[in-house]
Structures are given as C-alpha cells and as structure tokens.
DRENDO-1510 file (C-alpha; in Angstrom, 1 decimal, always signed):
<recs>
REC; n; res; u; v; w
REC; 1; UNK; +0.0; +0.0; +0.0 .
REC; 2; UNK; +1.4; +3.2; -0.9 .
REC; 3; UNK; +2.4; +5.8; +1.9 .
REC; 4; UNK; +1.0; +8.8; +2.7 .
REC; 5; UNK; +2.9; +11.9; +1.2 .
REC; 6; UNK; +1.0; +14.4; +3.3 .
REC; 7; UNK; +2.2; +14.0; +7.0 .
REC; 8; UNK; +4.0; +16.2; +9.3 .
REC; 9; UNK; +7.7; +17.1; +9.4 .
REC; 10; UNK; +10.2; +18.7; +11.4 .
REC; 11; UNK; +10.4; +21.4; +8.9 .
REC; 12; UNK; +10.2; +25.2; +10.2 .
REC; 13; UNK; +7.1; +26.7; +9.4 .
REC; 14; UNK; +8.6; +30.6; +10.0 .
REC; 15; UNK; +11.3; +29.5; +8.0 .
REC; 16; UNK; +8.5; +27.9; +5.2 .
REC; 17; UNK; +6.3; +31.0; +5.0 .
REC; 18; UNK; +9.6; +33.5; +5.1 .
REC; 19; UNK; +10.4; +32.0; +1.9 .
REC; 20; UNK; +6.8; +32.1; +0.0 .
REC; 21; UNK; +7.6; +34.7; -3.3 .
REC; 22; UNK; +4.9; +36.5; -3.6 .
REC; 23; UNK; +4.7; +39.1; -1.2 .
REC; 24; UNK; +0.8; +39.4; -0.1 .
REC; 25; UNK; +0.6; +35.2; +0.3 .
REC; 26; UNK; +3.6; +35.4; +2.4 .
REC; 27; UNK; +2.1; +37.9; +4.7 .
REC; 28; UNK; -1.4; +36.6; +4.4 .
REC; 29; UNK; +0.6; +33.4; +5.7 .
REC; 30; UNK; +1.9; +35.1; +8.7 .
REC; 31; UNK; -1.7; +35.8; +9.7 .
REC; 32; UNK; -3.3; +32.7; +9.0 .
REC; 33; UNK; -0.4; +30.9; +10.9 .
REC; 34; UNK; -1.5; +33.2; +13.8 .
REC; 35; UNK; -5.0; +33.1; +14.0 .
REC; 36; UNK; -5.3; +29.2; +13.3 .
REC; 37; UNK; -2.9; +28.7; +16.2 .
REC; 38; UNK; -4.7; +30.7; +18.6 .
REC; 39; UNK; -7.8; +29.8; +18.0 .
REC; 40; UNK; -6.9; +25.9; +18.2 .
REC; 41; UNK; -4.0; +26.5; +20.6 .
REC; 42; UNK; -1.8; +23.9; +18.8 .
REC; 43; UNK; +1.3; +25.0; +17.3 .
REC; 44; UNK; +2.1; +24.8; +13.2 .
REC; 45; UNK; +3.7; +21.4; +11.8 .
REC; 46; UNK; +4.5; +21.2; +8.6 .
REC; 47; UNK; +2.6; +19.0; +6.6 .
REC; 48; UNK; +4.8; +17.6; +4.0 .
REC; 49; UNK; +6.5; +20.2; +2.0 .
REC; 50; UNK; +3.4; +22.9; +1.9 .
REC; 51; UNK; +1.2; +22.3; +3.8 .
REC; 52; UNK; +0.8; +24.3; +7.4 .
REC; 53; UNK; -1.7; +22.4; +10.0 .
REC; 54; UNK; -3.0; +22.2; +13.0 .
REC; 55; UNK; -3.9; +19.7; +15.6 .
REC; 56; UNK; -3.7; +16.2; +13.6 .
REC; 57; UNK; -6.0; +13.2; +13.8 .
REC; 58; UNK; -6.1; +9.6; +12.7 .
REC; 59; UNK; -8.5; +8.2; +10.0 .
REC; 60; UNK; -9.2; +4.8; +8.5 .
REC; 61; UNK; -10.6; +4.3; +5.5 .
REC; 62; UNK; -13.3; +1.4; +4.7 .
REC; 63; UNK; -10.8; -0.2; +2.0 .
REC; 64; UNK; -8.0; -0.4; +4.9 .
REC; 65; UNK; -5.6; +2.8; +4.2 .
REC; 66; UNK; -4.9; +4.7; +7.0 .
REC; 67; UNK; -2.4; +7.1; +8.3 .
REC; 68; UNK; -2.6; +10.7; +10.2 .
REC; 69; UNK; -3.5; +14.3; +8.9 .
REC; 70; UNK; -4.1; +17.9; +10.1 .
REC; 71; UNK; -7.4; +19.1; +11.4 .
REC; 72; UNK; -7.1; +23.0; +10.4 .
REC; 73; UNK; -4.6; +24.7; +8.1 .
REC; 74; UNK; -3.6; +26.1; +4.9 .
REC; 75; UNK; -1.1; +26.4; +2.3 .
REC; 76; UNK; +0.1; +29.9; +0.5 .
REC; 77; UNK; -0.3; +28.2; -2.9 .
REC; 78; UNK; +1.3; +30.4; -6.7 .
REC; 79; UNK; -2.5; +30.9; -7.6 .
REC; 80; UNK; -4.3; +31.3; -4.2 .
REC; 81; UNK; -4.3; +30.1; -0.4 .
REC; 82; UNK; -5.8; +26.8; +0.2 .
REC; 83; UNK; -7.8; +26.5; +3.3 .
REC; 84; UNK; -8.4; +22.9; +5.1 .
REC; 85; UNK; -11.1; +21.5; +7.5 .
REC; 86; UNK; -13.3; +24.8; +7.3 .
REC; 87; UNK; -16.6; +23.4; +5.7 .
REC; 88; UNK; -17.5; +20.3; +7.5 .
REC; 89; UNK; -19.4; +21.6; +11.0 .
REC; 90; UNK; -23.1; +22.0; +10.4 .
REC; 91; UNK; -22.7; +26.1; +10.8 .
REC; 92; UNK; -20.3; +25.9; +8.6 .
REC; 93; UNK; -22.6; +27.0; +5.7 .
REC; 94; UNK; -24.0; +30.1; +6.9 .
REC; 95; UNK; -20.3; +31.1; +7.7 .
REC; 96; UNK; -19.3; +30.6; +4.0 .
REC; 97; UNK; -22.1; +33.2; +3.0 .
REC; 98; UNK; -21.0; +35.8; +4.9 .
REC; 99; UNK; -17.3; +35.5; +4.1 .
REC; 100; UNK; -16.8; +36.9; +1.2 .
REC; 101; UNK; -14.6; +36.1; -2.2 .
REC; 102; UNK; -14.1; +32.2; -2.0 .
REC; 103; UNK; -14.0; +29.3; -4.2 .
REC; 104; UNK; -14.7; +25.9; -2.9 .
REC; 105; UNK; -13.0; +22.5; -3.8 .
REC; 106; UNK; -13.5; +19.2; -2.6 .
REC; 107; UNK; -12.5; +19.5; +1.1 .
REC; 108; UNK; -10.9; +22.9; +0.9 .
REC; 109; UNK; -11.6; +26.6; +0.6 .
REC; 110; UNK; -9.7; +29.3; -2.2 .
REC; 111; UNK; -9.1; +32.3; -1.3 .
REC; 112; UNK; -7.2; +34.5; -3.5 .
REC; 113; UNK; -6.1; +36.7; -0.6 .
REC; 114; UNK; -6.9; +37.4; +2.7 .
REC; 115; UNK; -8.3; +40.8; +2.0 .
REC; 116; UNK; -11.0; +39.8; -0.4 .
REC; 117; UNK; -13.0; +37.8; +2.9 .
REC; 118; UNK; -14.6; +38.5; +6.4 .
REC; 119; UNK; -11.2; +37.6; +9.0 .
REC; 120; UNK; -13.7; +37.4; +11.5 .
REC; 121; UNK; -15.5; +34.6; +9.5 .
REC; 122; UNK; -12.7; +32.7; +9.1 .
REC; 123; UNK; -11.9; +32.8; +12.8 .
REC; 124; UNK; -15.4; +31.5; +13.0 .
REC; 125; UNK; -14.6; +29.1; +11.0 .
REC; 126; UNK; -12.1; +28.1; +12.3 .
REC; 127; UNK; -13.5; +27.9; +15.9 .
REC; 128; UNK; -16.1; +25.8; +15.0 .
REC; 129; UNK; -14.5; +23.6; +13.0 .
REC; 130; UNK; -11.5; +22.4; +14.8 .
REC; 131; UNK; -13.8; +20.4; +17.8 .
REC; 132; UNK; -16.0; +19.7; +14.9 .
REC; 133; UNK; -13.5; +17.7; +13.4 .
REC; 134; UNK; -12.0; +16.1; +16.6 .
REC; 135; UNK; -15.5; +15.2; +18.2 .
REC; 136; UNK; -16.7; +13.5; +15.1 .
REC; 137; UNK; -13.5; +11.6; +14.8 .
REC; 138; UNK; -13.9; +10.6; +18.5 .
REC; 139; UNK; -17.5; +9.5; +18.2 .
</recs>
C-alpha cells in the first residue's frame, strides 16, 4: 500500500512562509499561521513540504488505508491560499455566506487573498471547526 505523502515534518514553518515569493501570500501566511494557532492553541507542523496544520487526527478508510492528517490549516499556494477543514461543521454553511470572495474545492476553501474575505468569518470558522473535526473523529 502506498504511503501517505501528506504528513507532518520537522520542517520550520517561519522559515517555510519566510520563503513564499509573492509578497501578499507570504504575509497573508503570517496571519493565518497566527490566527489558526490561537484559536486551536496547537502549534504549526509542517505537513509535507506545503502544507501548514493544525492539531492532527487519525483516519481509516473502509478499504484499509490509513495514516494521520491535520485538522485545520492552509497552504500559501502560486495561484491562491488553500484552506483545510473549514466546511465540514453544520454552521459551517451560513459562515461561507458571509465570508466573502471564496471558491470551494473538494474538502478545501480558495481564497485568492486574505483581504477579499470577512477575517472574523474565518476565525469563526475556524472555531467551529476544529472540535467539529475532533469530536466526530472521536464518536
């Protein structure tokens, strides 16, 4: 069975976003990095080489893979930021209205910068999430 790519490292995460070209996704980094950590009160891990999480669980699937990934967290992609475990709690929905410029993938949220949506929202999000996550996982 193949491994699992995405799993945390001993990378640096301040050393990670310090080197992110463009300018506004580095700081936009900085923030997230911030306000994901306070509001969880984990620290960033890198999650393989991108990837910045926090909190982590472990999953199963029904065909027998299984491994460990990040609750919360994001990545300051080229194109946009890539936001993970923000959409699965029931109030989740009504969040996503009200937070402005987004496009939504699979399990993830785009946001082109941090500017074009609501940060309290996404603190919301975030808040709401995070136990979300971790009490369904538990259950």
């Amino acid at each position: 069975m193949n491994e699992n790519k995405t799993r945390p490292t001993t990378a640096s995460v301040e050393e990670f976003l310090a080197c992110v070209e463009h300018p506004v996704r580095r700081a936009d980094g900085l923030v997230l990095a911030d306000l994901m950590g306070r509001v969880t009160g984990e620290p960033a891990v890198m999650w393989g080489p991108t990837m910045v999480g926090f909190g982590s669980y472990h999953y199963r699937t029904v065909s027998g893979r299984e491994g460990d990934y990040l609750v919360v967290g994001f990545s300051p992609r080229k194109s946009s930021l890539s936001l993970y475990g923000l959409t699965y709690a029931p109030e989740s929905e009504g969040l996503l209205e009200r937070l402005g410029k987004h496009k939504r993938g699979a399990g993830c949220l785009y946001v082109n910068t941090l500017a074009d949506v609501d940060a309290s929202v996404l603190e919301e999000l975030t808040a709401v999430n995070y136990p979300y996550i971790l009490d369904s996982l538990s259950s």
